[in-house]
N, C-alpha and C positions, 0 to 999 in steps of 0.2 A: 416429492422432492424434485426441484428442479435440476436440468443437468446442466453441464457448462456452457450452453449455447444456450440455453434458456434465458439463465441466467446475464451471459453477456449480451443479449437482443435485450431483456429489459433493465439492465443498467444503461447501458447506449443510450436507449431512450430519454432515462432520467436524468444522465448527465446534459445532453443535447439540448432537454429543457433549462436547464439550469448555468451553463456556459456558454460563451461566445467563443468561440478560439481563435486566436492562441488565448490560454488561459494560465495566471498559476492557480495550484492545484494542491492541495495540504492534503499529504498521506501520513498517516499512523497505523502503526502494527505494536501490538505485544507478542514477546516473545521469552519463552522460555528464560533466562539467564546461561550466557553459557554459548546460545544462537547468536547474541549480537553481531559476531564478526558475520555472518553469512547476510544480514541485511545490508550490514556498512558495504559489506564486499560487492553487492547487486549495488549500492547506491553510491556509490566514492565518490561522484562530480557533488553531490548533494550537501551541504550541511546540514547537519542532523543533530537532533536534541534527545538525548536519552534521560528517563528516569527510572531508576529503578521501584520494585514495589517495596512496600511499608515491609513485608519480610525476605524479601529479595529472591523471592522466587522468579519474577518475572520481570523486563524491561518493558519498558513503552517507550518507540522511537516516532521521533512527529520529524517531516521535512515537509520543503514546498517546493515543486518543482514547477515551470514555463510549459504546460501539456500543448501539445498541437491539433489533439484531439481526443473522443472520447475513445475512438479504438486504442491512442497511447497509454489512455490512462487503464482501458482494463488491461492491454499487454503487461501494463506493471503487475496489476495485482494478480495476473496467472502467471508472471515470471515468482512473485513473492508465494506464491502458493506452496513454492514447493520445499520453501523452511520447513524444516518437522518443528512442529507444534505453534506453528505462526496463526497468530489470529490477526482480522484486518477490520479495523473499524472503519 
């Protein structure tokens, strides 16, 4: 299992291949139903599109934000980590 430096040294990587920066940047997480405020609340400059699921257990939030870089973009996703029960597509 990799750890969070691991992890973030080869995300880096793939982003870096993949973007020029500045870039926008399309983030989605599901979450729990019930968490959405803790995501809106890390994201308020953002508009955000939520759906909830077919039984409402879960939301799925998509935004797109102007990243600077790929270190911004993984700061997101270790700021988002610390949702309980967030998952990060």
């Amino acid at each position: 299992m990799m750890d969070q430096q691991q992890w973030a040294d080869s995300f880096r990587e793939k982003l870096n291949q993949h973007y020029r920066w500045p870039s926008p940047y399309m983030f989605k997480f599901i979450v729990p139903s019930g968490n959405e405020t803790a995501v809106r609340n890390l994201f308020s400059i953002a508009p955000l599109s939520e759906k909830a699921s077919a039984n409402g257990k879960y939301t799925s939030i998509t935004f797109q934000l102007t990243m600077h870089s790929a270190d911004a973009v993984i700061e997101i996703y270790i700021t988002a980590s610390k949702i309980e029960g967030l998952i990060a597509l």
